[in-house]
C-alpha positions as CSV (number, residue, x, y, z in Angstrom):
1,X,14.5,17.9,-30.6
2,X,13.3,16.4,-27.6
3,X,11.0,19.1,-26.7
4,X,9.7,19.0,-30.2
5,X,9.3,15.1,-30.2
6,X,7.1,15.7,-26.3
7,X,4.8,18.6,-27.7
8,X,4.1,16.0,-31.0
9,X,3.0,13.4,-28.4
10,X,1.1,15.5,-26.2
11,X,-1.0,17.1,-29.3
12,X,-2.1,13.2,-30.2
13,X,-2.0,11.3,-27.1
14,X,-3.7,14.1,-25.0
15,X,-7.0,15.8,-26.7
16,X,-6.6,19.6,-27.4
17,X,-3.0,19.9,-26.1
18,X,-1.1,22.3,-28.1
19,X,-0.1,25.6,-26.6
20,X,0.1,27.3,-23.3
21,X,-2.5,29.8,-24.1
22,X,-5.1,27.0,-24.3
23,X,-5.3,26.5,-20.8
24,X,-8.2,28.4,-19.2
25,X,-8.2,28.7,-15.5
26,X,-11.0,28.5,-12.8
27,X,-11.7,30.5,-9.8
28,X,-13.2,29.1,-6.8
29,X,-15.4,32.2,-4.8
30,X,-16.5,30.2,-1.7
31,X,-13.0,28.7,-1.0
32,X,-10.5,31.4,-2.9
33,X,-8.6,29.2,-4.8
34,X,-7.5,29.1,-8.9
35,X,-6.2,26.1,-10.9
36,X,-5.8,25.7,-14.2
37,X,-7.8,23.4,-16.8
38,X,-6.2,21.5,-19.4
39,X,-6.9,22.9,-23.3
40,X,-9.2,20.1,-24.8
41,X,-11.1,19.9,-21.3
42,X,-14.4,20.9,-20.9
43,X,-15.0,23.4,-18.7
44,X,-15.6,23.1,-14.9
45,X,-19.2,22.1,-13.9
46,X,-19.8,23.4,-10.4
47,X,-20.9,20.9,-7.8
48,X,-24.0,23.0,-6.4
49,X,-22.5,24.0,-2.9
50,X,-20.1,25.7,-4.8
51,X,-17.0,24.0,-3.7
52,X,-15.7,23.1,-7.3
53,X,-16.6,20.5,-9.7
54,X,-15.2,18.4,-12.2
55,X,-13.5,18.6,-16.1
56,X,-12.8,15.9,-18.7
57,X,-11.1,15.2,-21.6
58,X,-13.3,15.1,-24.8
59,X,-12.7,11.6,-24.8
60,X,-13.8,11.0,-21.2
61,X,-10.6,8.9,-20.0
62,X,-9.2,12.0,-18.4
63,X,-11.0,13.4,-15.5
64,X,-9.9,16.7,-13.5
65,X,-11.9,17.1,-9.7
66,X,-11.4,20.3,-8.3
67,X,-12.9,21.4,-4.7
68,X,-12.3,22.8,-1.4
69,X,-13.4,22.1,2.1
70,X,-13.1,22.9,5.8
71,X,-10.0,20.5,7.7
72,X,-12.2,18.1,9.1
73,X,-8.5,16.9,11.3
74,X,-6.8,19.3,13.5
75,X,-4.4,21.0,11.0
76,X,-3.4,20.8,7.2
77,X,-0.7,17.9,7.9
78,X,-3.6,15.8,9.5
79,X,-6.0,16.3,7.4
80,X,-3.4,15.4,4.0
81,X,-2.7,12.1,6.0
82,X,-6.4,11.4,6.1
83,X,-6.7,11.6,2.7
84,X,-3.9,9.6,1.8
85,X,-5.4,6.7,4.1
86,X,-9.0,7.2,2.8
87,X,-7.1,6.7,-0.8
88,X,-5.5,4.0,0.2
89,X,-8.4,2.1,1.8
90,X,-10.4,2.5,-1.3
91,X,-7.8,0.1,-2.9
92,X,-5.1,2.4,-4.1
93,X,-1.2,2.0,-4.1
94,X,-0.1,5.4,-3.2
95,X,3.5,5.2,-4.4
96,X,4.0,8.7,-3.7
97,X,3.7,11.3,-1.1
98,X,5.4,14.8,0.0
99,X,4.4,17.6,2.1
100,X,5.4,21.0,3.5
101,X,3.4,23.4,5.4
102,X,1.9,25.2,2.4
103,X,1.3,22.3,0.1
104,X,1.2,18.2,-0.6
105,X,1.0,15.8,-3.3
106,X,0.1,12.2,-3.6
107,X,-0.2,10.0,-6.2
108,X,-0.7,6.4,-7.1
109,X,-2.0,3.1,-8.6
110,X,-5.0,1.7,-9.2
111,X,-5.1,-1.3,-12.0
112,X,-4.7,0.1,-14.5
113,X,-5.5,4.0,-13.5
114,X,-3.5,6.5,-12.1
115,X,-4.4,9.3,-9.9
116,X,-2.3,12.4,-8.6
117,X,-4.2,15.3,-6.2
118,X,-2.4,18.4,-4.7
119,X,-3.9,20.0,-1.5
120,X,-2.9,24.1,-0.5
121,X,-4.4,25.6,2.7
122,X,-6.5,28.4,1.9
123,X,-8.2,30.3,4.7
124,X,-10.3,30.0,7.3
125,X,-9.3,26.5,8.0
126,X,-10.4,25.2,4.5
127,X,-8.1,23.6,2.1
128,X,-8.5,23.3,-1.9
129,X,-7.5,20.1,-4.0
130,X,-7.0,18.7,-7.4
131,X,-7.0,15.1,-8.7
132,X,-6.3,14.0,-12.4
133,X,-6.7,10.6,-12.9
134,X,-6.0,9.2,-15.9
135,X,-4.7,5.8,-18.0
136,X,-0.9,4.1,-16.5
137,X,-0.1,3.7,-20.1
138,X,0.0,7.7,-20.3
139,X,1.7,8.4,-17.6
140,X,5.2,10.0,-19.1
141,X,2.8,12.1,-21.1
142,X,1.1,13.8,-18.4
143,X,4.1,14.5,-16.0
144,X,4.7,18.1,-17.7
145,X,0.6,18.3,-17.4
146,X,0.8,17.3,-13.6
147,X,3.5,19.9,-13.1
148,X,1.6,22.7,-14.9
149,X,-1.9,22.0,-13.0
150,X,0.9,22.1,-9.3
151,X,2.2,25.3,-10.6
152,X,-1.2,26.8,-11.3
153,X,-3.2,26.0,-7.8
154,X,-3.0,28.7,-6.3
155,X,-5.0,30.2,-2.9
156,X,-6.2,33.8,-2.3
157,X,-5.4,36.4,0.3
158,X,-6.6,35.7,3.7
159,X,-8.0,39.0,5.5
């Protein structure tokens, strides 16, 4: 009943959310990574250096950013605590953070806004990322959304 009761919430409080299948994924050449996008998004417009781009709802309150870069610190644990600082000093409450060697997640606060990104290390010293940020009031509704787009970031083979 329960799970019933979530998927009626999800296909009113969150545009286009309905079935598994929806979801379409994009692939990241320059970088080698692959996320998913949310059913009801539109699809990813690619920033011009071609490290990813950005998705939204079709009611514009909910905005995916996808993208990778080069570490710009010494290693992938560095450079995750840089981020979480730069988030921070733009005026965020991060009220969570957790890392391991292949991944880490961060989310928090911001009025009335909340924001979660993931990070992976893909190779050559790069790293790929995703940030949904979205309205506090709909926060319980996009956990199983937030655990879906962790699940589906994935990098490629290094050679």
């Amino acid at each position: 009943m329960k799970t019933i009761a979530l998927a009626a919430i999800l296909f009113v409080l969150v545009p286009g959310f309905s079935h598994a299948a929806d979801w379409q994924h994009y692939g990241n050449a320059r970088y080698q990574y692959w996320v998913g996008i949310l059913p009801g998004f539109s699809a990813i417009s690619e920033a011009d250096n071609g490290d990813g781009g950005v998705s939204q709802s079709s009611d514009g309150r909910t905005e995916l950013r996808v993208w990778g870069g080069y570490l710009l610190e010494d290693n992938f644990k560095s450079e995750v605590k840089g981020r979480i600082d730069l988030v921070a000093s733009d005026g965020w409450n991060v009220t969570y953070r957790k890392q391991a060697p292949t991944w880490a997640s961060w989310s928090g606060l911001k009025g009335d806004r909340v924001f979660y990104e993931r990070a992976v290390p893909v190779c050559d010293g790069a790293a790929a990322y995703f940030r949904l940020e979205y309205d506090k009031d709909q926060a319980k509704n996009f956990d199983p959304i937030v655990s879906r787009l962790v699940k589906s970031l994935k990098s490629g083979t290094c050679r």
